[in-house]
N, C-alpha and C positions, 0 to 999 in steps of 0.2 A: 459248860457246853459251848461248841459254837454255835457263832454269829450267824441270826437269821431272821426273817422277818415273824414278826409276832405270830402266835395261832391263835384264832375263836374259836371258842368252844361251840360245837352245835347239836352237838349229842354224848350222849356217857362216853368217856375217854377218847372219843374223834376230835377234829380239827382241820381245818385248811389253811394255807398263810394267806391274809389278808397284803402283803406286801402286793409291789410293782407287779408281781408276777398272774396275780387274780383280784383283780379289783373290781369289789361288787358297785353295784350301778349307784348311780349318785343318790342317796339317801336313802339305801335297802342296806339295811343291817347282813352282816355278811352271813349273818345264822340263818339268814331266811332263803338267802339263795335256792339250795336242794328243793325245799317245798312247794316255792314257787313256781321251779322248772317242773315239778311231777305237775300239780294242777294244772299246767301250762299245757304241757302235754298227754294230761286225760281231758283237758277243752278239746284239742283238734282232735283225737281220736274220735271223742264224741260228735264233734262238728263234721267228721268224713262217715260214720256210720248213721246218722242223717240224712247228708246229702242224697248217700248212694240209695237209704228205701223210697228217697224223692223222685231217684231217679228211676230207678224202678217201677214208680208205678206212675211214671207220666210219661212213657215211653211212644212213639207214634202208634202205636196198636193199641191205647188206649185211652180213656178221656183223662185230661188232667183234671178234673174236679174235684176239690173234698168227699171222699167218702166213708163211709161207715168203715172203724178197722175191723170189724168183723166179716164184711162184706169184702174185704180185702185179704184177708186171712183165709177165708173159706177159696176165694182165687187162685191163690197161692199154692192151695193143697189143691185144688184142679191141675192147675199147672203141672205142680211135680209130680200129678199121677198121671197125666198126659205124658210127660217128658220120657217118665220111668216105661210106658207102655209102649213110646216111640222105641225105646233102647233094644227093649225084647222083642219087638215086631221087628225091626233091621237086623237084628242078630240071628232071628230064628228063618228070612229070606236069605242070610245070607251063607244058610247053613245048608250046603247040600242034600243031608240030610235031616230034616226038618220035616217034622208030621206033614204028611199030605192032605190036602182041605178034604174034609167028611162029606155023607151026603145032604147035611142037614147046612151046609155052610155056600150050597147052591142053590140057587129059588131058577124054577122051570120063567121062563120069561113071561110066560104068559098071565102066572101070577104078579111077576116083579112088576108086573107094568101099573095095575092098578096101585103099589103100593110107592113106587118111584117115578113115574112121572105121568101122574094123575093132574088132568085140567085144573087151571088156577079159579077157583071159586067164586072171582067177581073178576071186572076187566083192569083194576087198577095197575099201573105199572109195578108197583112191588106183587103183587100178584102173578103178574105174566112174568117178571123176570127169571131167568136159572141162570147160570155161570157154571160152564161144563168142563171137563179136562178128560181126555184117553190117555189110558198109563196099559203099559203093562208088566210084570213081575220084575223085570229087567231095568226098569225106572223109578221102581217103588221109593228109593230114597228123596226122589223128585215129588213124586207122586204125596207124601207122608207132609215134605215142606208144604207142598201147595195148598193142602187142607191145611192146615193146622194157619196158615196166614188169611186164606176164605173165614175160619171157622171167628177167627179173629174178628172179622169185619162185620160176622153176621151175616155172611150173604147166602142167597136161595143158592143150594149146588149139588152137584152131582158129579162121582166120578162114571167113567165109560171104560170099565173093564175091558181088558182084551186077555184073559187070562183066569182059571179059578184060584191062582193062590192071590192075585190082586183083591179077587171078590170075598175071599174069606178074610183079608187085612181090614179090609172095607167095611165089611160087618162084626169084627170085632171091636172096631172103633166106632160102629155107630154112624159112620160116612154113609150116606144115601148114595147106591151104588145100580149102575144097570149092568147084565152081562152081555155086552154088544157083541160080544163072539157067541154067545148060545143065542142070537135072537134072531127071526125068520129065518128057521135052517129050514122050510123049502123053497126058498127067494133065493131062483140061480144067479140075480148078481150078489148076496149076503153068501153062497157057497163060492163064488170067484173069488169074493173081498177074502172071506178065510182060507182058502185054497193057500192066496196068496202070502197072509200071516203067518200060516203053518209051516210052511215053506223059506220060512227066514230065519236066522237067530235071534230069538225072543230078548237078547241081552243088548242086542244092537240091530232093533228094528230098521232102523233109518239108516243102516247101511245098508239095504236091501231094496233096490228099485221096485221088486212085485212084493216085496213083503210092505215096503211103504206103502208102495198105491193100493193096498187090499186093505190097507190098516184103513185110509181115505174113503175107500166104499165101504168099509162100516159104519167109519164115523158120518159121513153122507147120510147112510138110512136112519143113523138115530135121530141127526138135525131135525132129518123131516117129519118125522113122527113126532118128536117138542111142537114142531113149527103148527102142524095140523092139531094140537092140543089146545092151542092159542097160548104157545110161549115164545115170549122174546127172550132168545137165546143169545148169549154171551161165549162164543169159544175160546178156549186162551190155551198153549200148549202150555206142560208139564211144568218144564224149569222156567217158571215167571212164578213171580212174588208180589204178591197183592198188596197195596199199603194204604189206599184206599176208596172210599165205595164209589164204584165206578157209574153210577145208576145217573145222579143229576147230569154228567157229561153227556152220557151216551142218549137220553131223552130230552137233549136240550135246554136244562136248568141253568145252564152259566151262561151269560152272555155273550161269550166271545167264539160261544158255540150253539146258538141259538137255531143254528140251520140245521142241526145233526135230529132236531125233531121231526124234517122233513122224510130224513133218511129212508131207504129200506134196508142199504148194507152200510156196515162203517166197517172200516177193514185199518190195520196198521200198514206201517210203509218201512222201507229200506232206506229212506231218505237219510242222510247225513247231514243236511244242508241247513244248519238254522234258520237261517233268513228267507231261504225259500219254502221251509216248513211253516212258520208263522208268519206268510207275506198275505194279507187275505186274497192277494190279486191269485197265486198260485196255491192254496193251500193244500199242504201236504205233498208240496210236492208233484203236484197234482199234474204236471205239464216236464216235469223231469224224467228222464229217463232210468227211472228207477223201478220195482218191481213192487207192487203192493204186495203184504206180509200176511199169509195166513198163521202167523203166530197168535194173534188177538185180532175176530171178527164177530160182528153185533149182526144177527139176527134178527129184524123185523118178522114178526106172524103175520102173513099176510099171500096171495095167492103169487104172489111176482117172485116172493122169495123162496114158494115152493117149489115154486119152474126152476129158477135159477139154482137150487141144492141138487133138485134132478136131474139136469143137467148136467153137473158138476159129478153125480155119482156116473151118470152114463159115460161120460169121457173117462174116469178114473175105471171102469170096468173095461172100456176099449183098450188103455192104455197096458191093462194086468194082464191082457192076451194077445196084444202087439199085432192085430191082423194087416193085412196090405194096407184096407182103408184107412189105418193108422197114419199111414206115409212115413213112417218111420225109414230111413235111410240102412241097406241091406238086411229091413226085418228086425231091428234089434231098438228098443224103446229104452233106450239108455240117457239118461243126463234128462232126466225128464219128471214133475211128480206133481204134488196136487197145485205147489202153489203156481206153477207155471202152468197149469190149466186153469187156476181162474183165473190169473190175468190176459188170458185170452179170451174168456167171457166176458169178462170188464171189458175191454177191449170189442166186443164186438164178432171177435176171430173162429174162426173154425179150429176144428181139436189140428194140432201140431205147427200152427203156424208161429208160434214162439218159441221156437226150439230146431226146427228146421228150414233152412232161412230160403226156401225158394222163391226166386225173383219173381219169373211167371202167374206163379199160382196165388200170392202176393196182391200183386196187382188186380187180379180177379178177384178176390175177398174185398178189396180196397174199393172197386165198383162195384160193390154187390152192398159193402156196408153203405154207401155215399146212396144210393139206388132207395133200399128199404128202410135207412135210419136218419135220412137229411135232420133231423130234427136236433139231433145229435151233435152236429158238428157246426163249431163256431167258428166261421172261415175254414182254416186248414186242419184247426185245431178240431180235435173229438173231448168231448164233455163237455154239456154246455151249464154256465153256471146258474141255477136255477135263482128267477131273478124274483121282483119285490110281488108282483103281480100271481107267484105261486105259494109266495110265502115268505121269502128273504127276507130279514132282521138285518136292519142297517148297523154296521160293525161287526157281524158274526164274522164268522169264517166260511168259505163258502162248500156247497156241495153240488155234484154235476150230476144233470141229466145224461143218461148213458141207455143205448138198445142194446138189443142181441136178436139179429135178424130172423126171422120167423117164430122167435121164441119167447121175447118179452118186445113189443114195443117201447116201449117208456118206461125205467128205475132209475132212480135216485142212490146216488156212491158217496159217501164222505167219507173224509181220511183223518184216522183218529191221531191226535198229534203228539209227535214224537218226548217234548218235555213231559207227557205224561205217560203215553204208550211207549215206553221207548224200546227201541232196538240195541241190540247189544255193545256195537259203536257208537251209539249217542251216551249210551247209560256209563260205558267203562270208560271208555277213551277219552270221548267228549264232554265227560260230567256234567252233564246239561240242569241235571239235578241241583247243581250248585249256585248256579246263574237267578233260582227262584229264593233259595235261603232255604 
């Protein structure tokens, strides 16, 4: 035969050449190679399908502690009955034709009331808290994430129908759900709010100026009715993702926020600015010219914050039928919606002065605010920082005294901050999320 480097035998009639060519590791018999490489490689397989149920069940939506695997198991098959139920609720909205909700899949409001937002039992703060969202059919895939990351956290909530196929998804899931479109149909602003909904396409609400602002004065009339129940409301639009409990923040539990227990409203912001987000001299932005965010706003129960939502629905109802008193520029109430009405409230201002920029009438507001709200304004500046003598925690962040001329004298605004409420530029662009770990 020829010349070649010797074979070991390592199994009935096989062999490999132990020459220059495969040389086994120094002092491993070269028979042992194959079996070592398979054990080898049934270790890491077994070392990554470890890892991964590790990782799975320490994910931020859940606690990383020891638990029972039964109690994990049993999760597990929640889960994927949840997930599996997500699949067919989307498919079957997204099916033209798709059974229409029955009549047993709508509750008259008047019942829905006592069974979905019935008075909190004692005064404690998880007691008065809710955490609210308005969807309607057209946002359901929004609508479906939003729960299922709430449901995650545990938190007290509710969706704000505007639609029956929403409220039949809602009750097949078990979502505590109200129908804010079937509620006070003889309340002519509740028949403006829907006039206005009606009148829009329900797939794309918010491209609709009177279908937005009608959507605004339903959600208005529900706030207030939570508010007069004695709950502290949480509103938060649709596409936010909850990761978590937001309750110690917003009542004051952390120190760096100790002032938000003075609060009546906490509202999110437009802010981009880091440094001037967490400056406590300016918190949130507070003195930037940027526009407070009715994306995520806190709710205090209390008689200031029932003027201020009513308020807020009565400008939202002027705006849905554009009259002169509007001042809207040739009649036409366009570039305009809820969140640029409360920052006119915050602000002190009458309906349209943020949006139509008359110098005149301006200057008039500007003496009339300085007139009935001096209390308000710190020098030039408006919001004044509520200081130690009312309650301020040295190191908090601050929150300002702020009026609204003949309507509240005296409320308290803090701005919820951006590394944790964040806006879509801080959150994507600015990965602010990142800066904490």
């Amino acid at each position: 035969p020829a010349a070649g480097p010797p074979l070991r035998q390592i199994g009935p009639g096989r062999g490999v050449p132990c020459g220059e060519e495969a040389l086994p590791p120094p002092g491993l018999p070269c028979s042992m190679i194959r079996p070592t490489a398979v054990v080898i490689a049934c270790l890491l397989i077994a070392s990554l399908l470890l890892n991964y149920r590790y990782v799975a069940y320490t994910t931020p939506s859940q606690d990383a502690c020891p638990r029972d695997p039964r109690a994990a198991s049993a999760a597990d098959a929640r889960r994927a009955r949840s997930m599996s139920q997500a699949k067919h609720t989307l498919a079957n909205a997204a099916d033209p034709d798709a059974t229409a909700p029955t009549a047993r899949h709508i509750v008259h409001p008047a019942s829905r009331a006592a069974s979905s937002s019935t008075a909190p039992a004692d005064d404690s703060e998880d007691a008065r808290f809710i955490i609210v969202t308005f969807a309607t059919k057209g946002v359901l895939d929004f609508a479906l994430n939003w729960v299922l990351h709430i449901r995650e956290l545990r938190l007290p909530h509710m969706m704000g129908a505007m639609d029956d196929k929403l409220v039949q998804v809602c009750e097949d899931w078990g979502v505590p759900v109200h129908a804010v479109h079937r509620d006070n149909p003889s309340d002519a602003n509740s028949k403006e709010g829907l006039t206005g909904v009606l009148s829009a396409n329900m797939a794309n609400l918010r491209g609709s100026d009177k279908g937005f602002a009608g959507l605004g004065v339903l959600k208005t009339l529900f706030i207030q009715r939570l508010l007069r129940e004695g709950r502290d409301v949480l509103i938060s639009d649709t596409d936010t993702a909850w990761f978590k409990d937001p309750r110690p923040l917003v009542y004051g539990h952390e120190p760096l926020h100790a002032d938000f227990a003075l609060a009546d409203l906490l509202i999110s912001t437009d802010c981009i600015d880091a440094t001037d987000d967490e400056n406590p001299l300016n918190s949130g932005c507070w003195h930037t010219p940027v526009q407070k965010n009715t994306g995520m706003m806190f709710f205090r129960s209390n008689p200031r914050m029932l003027t201020f939502v009513h308020e807020w629905e009565e400008r939202l109802v002027i705006y849905t039928k554009c009259p002169p008193e509007a001042g809207a520029k040739d009649g036409k109430c366009t570039g305009y919606n809820d969140q640029n009405l409360l920052n006119e409230m915050i602000e002190g201002r009458p309906l349209g002065s943020a949006v139509w920029h008359d110098g005149r009438m301006n200057a008039k507001h500007n003496e009339l605010r300085r007139a009935r709200c001096a209390h308000a304004f710190n020098g030039g500046s408006y919001g004044v920082p509520v200081n130690e003598s009312r309650g301020h925690v040295e190191g908090s962040h601050r929150v300002y005294q702020v009026c609204m001329p003949d309507k509240i004298d005296r409320f308290v605004v803090g701005i919820l901050p951006t590394i944790h409420f964040a806006n879509g530029h801080s959150f994507f662009v600015q990965q602010r999320f990142l800066t904490t770990g």
